[in-house]
TORTI-677968 format. One record per residue (C-alpha): residue in three letters; x, y, z; residue number from 0. Coordinates in nm, 2 decimals. Each point is the difference from the previous one (the first is absolute). Example, Ala and Ser with C-alpha at 12.3 -4.5 7.8 and 13.67 -1.06 7.14 Angstrom:
REM TORTI-677968
{ala, {1.23, -0.45, 0.78}, 0},
{ser, {0.14, 0.34, -0.07}, 1},
END
This chain:
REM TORTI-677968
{unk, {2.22, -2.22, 16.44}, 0},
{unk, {0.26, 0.28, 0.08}, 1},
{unk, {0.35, -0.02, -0.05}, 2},
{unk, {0.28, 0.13, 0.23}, 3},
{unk, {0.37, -0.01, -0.17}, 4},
{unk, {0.26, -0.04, 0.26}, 5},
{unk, {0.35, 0.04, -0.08}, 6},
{unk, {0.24, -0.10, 0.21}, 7},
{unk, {0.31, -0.28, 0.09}, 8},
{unk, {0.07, -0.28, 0.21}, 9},
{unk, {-0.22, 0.20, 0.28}, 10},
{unk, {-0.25, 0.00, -0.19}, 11},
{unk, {-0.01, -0.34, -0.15}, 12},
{unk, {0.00, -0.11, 0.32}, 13},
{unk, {0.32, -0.24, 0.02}, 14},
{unk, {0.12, -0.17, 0.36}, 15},
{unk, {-0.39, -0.08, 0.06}, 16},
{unk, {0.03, -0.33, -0.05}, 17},
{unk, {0.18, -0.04, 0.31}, 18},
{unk, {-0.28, 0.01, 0.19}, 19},
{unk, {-0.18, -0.32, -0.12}, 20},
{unk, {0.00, -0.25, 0.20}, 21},
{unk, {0.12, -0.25, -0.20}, 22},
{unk, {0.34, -0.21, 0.03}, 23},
{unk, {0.15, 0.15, -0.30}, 24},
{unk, {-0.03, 0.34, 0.13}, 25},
{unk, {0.07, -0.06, 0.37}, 26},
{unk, {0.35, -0.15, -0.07}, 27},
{unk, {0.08, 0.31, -0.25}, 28},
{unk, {-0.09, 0.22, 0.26}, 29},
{unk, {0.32, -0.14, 0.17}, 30},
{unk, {0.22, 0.04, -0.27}, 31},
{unk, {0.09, 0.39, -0.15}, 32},
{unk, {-0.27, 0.06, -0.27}, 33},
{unk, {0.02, 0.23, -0.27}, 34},
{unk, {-0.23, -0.06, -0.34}, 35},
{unk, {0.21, -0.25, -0.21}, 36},
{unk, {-0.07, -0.22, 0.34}, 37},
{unk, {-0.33, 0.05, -0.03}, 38},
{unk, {-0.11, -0.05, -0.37}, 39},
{unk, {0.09, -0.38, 0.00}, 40},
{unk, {-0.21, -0.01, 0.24}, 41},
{unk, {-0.29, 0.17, -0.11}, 42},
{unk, {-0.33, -0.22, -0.08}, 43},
{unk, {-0.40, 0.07, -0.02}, 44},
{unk, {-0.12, 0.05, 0.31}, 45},
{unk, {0.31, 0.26, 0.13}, 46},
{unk, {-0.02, 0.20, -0.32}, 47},
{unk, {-0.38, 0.04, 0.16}, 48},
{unk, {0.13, 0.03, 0.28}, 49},
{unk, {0.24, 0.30, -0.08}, 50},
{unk, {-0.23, 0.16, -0.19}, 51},
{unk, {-0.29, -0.01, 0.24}, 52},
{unk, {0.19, 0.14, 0.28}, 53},
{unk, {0.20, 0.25, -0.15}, 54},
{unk, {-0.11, 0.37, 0.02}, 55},
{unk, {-0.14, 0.01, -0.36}, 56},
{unk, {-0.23, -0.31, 0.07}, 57},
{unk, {-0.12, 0.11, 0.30}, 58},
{unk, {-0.12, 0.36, -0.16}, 59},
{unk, {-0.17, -0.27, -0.28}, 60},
{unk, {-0.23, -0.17, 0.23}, 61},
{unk, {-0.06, 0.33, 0.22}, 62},
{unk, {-0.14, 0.24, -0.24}, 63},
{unk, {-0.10, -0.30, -0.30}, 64},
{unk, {0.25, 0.15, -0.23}, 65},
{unk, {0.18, -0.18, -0.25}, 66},
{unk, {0.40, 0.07, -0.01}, 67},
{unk, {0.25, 0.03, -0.28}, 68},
{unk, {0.35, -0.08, 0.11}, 69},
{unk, {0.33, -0.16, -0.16}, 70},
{unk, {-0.02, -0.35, 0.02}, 71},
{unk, {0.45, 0.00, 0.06}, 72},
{unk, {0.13, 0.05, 0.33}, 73},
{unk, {0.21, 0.30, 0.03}, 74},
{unk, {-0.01, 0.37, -0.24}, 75},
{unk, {0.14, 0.32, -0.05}, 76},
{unk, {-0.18, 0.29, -0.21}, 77},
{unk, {0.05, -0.20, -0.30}, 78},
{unk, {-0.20, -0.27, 0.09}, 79},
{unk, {-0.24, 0.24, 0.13}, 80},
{unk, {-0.03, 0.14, -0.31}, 81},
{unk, {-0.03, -0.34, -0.18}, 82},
{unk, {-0.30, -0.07, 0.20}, 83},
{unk, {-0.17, 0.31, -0.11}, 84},
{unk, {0.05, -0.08, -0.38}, 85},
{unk, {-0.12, -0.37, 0.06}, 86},
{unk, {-0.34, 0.14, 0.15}, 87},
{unk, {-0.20, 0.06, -0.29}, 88},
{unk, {-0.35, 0.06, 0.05}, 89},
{unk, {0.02, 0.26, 0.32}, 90},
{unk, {-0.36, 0.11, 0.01}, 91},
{unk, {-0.03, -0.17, 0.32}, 92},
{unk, {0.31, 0.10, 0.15}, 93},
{unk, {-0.08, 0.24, 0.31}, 94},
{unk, {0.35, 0.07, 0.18}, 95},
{unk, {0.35, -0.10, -0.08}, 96},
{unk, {0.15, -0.05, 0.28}, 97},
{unk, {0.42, -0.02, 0.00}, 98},
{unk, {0.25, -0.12, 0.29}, 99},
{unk, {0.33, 0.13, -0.03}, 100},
{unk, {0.30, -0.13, 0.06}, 101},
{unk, {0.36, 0.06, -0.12}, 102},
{unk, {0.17, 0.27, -0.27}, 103},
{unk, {0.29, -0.26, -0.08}, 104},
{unk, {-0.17, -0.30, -0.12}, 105},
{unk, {-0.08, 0.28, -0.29}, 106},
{unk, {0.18, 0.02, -0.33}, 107},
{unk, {0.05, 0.31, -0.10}, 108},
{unk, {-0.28, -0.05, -0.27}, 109},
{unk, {-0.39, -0.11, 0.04}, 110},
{unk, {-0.02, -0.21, -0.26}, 111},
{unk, {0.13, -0.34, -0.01}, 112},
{unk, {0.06, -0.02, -0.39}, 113},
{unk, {0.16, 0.33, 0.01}, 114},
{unk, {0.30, 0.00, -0.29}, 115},
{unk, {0.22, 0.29, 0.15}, 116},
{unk, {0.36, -0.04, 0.05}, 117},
{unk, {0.01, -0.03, 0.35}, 118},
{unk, {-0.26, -0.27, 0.04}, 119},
{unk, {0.17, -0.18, -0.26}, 120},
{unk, {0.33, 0.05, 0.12}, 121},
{unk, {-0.13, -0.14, 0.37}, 122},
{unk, {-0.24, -0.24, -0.14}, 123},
{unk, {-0.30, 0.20, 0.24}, 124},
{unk, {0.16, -0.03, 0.33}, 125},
{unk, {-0.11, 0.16, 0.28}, 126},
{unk, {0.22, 0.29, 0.14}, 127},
{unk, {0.03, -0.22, 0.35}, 128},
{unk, {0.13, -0.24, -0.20}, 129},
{unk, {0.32, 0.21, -0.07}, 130},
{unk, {0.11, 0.09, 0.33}, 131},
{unk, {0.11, -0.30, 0.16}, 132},
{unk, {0.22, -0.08, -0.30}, 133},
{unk, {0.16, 0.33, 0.00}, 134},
{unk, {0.07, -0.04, 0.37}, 135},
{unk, {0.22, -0.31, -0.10}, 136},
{unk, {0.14, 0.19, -0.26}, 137},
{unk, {-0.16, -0.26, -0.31}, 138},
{unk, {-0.05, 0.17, -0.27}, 139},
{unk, {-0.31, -0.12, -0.23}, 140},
{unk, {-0.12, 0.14, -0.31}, 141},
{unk, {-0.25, 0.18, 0.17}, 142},
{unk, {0.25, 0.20, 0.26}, 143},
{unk, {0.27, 0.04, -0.31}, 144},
{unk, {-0.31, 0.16, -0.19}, 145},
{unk, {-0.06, 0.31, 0.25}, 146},
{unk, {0.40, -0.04, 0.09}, 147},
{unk, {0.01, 0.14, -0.38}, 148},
{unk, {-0.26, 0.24, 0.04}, 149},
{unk, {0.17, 0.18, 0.27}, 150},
{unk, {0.39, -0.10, -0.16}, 151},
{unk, {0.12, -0.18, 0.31}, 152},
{unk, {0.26, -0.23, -0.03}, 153},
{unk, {-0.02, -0.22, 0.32}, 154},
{unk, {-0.26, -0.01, 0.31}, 155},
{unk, {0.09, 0.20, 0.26}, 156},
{unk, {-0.11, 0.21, 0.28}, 157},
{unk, {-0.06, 0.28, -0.27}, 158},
{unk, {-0.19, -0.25, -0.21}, 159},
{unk, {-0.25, -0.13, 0.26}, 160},
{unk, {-0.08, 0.36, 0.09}, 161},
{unk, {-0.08, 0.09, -0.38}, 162},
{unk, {-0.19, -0.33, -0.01}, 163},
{unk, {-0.22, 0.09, 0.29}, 164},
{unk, {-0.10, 0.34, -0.13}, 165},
{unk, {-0.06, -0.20, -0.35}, 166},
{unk, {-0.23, -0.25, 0.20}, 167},
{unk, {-0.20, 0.26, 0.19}, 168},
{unk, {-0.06, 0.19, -0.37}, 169},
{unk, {-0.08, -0.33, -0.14}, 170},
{unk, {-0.30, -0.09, 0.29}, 171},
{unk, {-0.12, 0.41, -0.08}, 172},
{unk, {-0.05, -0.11, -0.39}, 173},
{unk, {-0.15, -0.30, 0.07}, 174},
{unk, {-0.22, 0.09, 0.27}, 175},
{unk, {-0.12, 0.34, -0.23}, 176},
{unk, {-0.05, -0.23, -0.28}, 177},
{unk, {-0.23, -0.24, 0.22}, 178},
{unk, {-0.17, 0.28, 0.13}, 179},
{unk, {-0.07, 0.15, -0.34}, 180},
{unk, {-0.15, -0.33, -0.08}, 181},
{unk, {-0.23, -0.01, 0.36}, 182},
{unk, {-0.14, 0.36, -0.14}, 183},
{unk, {-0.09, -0.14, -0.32}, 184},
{unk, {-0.17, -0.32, 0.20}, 185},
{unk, {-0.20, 0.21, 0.23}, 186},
{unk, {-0.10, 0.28, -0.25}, 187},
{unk, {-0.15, -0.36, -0.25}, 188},
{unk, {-0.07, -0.25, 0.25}, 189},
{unk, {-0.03, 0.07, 0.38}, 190},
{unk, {0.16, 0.16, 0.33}, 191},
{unk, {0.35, -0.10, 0.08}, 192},
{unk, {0.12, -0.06, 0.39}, 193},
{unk, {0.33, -0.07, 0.11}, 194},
{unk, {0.08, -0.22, 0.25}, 195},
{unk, {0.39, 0.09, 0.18}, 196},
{unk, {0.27, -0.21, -0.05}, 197},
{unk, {0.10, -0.24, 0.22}, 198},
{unk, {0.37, 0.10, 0.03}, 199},
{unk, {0.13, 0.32, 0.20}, 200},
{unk, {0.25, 0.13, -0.22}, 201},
{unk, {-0.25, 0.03, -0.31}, 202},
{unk, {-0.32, 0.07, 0.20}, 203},
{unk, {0.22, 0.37, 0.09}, 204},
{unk, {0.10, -0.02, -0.38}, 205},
{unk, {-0.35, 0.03, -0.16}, 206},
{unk, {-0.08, 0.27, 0.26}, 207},
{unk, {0.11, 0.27, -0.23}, 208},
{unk, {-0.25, -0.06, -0.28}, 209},
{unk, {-0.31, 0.15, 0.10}, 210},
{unk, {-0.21, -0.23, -0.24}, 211},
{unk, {0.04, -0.32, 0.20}, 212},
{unk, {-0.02, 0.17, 0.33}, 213},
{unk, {-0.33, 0.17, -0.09}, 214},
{unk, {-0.12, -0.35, -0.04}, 215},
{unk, {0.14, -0.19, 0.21}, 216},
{unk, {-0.26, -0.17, 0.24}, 217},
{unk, {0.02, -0.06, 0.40}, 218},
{unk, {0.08, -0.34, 0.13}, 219},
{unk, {-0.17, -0.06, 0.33}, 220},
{unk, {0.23, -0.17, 0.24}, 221},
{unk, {-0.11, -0.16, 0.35}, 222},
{unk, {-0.25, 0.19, 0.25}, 223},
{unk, {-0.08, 0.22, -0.32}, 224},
{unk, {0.32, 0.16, -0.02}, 225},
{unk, {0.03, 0.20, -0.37}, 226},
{unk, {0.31, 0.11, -0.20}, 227},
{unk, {0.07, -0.04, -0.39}, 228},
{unk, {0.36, -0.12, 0.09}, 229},
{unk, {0.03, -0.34, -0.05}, 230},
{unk, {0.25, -0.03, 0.33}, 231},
{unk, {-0.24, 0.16, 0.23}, 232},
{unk, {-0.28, -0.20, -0.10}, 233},
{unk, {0.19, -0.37, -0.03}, 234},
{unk, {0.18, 0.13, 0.37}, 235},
{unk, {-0.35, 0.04, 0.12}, 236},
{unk, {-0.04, -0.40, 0.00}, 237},
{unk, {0.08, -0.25, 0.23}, 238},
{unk, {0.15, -0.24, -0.29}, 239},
{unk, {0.02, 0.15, -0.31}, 240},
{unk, {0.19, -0.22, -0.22}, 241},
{unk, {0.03, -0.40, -0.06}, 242},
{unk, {0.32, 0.05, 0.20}, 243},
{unk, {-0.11, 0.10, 0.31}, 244},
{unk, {-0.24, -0.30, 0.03}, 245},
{unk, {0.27, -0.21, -0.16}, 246},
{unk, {0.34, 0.09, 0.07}, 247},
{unk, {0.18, -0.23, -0.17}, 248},
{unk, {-0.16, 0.05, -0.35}, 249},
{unk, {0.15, 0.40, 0.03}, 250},
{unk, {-0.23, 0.04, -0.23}, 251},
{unk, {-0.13, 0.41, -0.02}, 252},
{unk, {-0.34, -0.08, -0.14}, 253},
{unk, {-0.30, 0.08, 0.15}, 254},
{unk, {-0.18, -0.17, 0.26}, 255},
{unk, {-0.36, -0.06, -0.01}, 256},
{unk, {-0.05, 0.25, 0.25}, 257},
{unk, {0.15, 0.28, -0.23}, 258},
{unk, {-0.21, -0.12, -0.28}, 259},
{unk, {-0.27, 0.02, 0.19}, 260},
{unk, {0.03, 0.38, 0.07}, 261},
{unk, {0.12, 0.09, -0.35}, 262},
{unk, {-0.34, -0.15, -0.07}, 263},
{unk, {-0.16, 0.21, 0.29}, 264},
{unk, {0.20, 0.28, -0.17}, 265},
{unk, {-0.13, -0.02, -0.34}, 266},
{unk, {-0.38, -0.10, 0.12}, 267},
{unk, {0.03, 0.32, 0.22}, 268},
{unk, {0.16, 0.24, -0.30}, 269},
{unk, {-0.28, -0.08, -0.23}, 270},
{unk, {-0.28, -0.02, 0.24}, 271},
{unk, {0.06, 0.34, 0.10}, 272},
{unk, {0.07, 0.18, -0.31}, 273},
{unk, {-0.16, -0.17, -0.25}, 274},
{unk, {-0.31, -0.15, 0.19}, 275},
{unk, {0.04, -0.36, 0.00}, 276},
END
């Protein structure tokens, strides 16, 4: 059977689905605000199924009899991606590798998780988004003292912030080139690479200025047919796009079955039309 590798996050994995099972359980947590560690303990059989036959990546399985290769964990950054891939082995099989984007700060400024540098030993692998907040309430970890050193501040200030934010930005470039590096080796050995955009605004204008990902990024088809590769034109397209908007009180930004049905549509489409499924 063919394999399709898809590399994504919580999007992806398909989290907030259970919410739409009829079942006690979930009907009173649709009441009550809902993010993940609400929903683990309350995971069982039949809504992992659940989950994963509804979400996007399930619904491309039964549609074109493909089998997928995913991360198991909720959640993911380029790392994780990255850890998927190395986990694969055998990838004769593998067709298309397939990869949701979603945010530059839940990178560290390294791909590797056992990395041994100063700085990811100094932070303990965290995240630049992970930084910000604390800066903002002036805490200084480990971590913030670390690059406070590099550029020889003494305190965190307006000054500060602003050299942070520049040291951020340059931090998502290296990352993103080093992920991309990796995604050239992938498709030259194992199979094309698509990009699906990120979710969020502010990065889905970020990864606009590197012409690998854009050259590959697919088109999401909202309602009445309506086609852009910008995530917020596409998920503004539907009547209810996230968990939130069919539950309010959950505020959870997850997508609805209705989205997951037309990133499915999407991805169907993509490979029907240029690669003759």
């Amino acid at each position: 059977m063919n394999h399709i590798i898809f590399l994504g996050c919580s999007f992806t994995w398909g989290e907030g689905l259970e919410l739409f099972i009829e079942e006690e359980k979930w009907i009173k947590q649709r009441e009550l605000y809902t993010e993940y560690q609400h929903l683990y303990p309350l995971e069982d059989e039949k809504s992992k199924q659940y989950r994963e036959k509804n979400r996007y990546v399930g619904i491309v399985e039964r549609e074109l009899g493909i089998k997928p290769i995913m991360d198991d964990k909720n959640g993911g950054c380029f790392s994780t991606k990255y850890e998927v891939m190395r986990d694969v082995g055998d990838t004769s099989n593998v067709k298309h590798i397939f990869v949701q984007l979603s945010q530059i700060n839940r990178n560290a400024p390294h791909l590797y998780w056992n990395c041994r540098c100063s700085y990811c030993l100094s932070t303990g692998w965290k995240p630049m988004g992970q930084l910000y907040i604390p800066m903002l309430q002036n805490t200084i970890t480990d971590a913030i003292q670390y690059i406070m050193d590099l550029y020889g501040a003494t305190k965190i200030d307006h000054d500060f912030l602003g050299k942070f934010l520049v040291f951020q930005e340059w931090v998502g470039d290296y990352v993103t080139n080093l992920f991309i590096e990796n995604c050239k080796i992938w498709e030259e050995t194992i199979a094309p690479i698509h990009f699906i955009d990120s979710w969020s605004i502010e990065d889905s204008q970020y990864w606009e200025k590197f012409p690998y990902i854009q050259d590959r990024r697919i088109n999401l088809i909202g309602k009445n047919g309506r086609i852009s590769k910008k995530f917020k034109v596409f998920s503004d397209s539907l009547d209810q796009p996230y968990v939130s908007d069919i539950f309010p009180k959950t505020q959870n930004g997850h997508p609805s079955l209705e989205m997951h049905q037309h990133l499915a549509k999407s991805v169907i489409s993509h490979l029907r039309e240029n690669f003759g499924y």
